[in-house]
C-alpha positions, 0 to 999 in steps of 0.5 A: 429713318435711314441708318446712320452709316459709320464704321465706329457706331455707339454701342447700345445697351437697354435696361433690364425691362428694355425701357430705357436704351442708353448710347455709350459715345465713349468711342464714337468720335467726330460726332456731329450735329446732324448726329445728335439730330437724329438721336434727339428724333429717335428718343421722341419715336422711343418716347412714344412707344413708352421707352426712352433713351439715354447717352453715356461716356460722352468722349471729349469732343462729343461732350463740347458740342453736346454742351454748345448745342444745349441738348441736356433736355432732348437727350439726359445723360445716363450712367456710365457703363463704369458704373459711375454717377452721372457727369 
């Protein structure tokens, strides 16, 4: 899979034991479809290995085409690095 090449690139952060990899999008704008497509391809490799990945603080725009596109189910939604509930 070849890097996704941004100047404002999420900021991974992985769990404690490295199981669950969570994407803060908060400052990751003008995200698109083929974006969330290879996100939704990263989590099945992780998912294969035994770990999985999550996304977080999703800025607004990213949270209208996440909607839009129905992806609830190939990418949950983690906590926010606020230490908030999930949205």
């Amino acid at each position: 899979m070849k890097p996704i090449k941004r100047k404002d690139k999420p900021n991974p952060a992985a769990s404690a034991d490295g199981s669950v990899l969570t994407f803060d999008l908060s400052r990751w704008s003008g995200i698109t479809t083929a974006e969330f497509a290879r996100l939704v391809l990263l989590r099945s490799e992780l998912m294969a290995q035994g770990r999985d990945l999550r996304l977080a603080d999703l800025s607004d725009q990213a949270r209208i085409l996440y909607e839009v596109c129905r992806l609830q189910d190939a990418l949950p939604l983690g906590k926010s690095s606020g230490n908030a509930s999930e949205r």
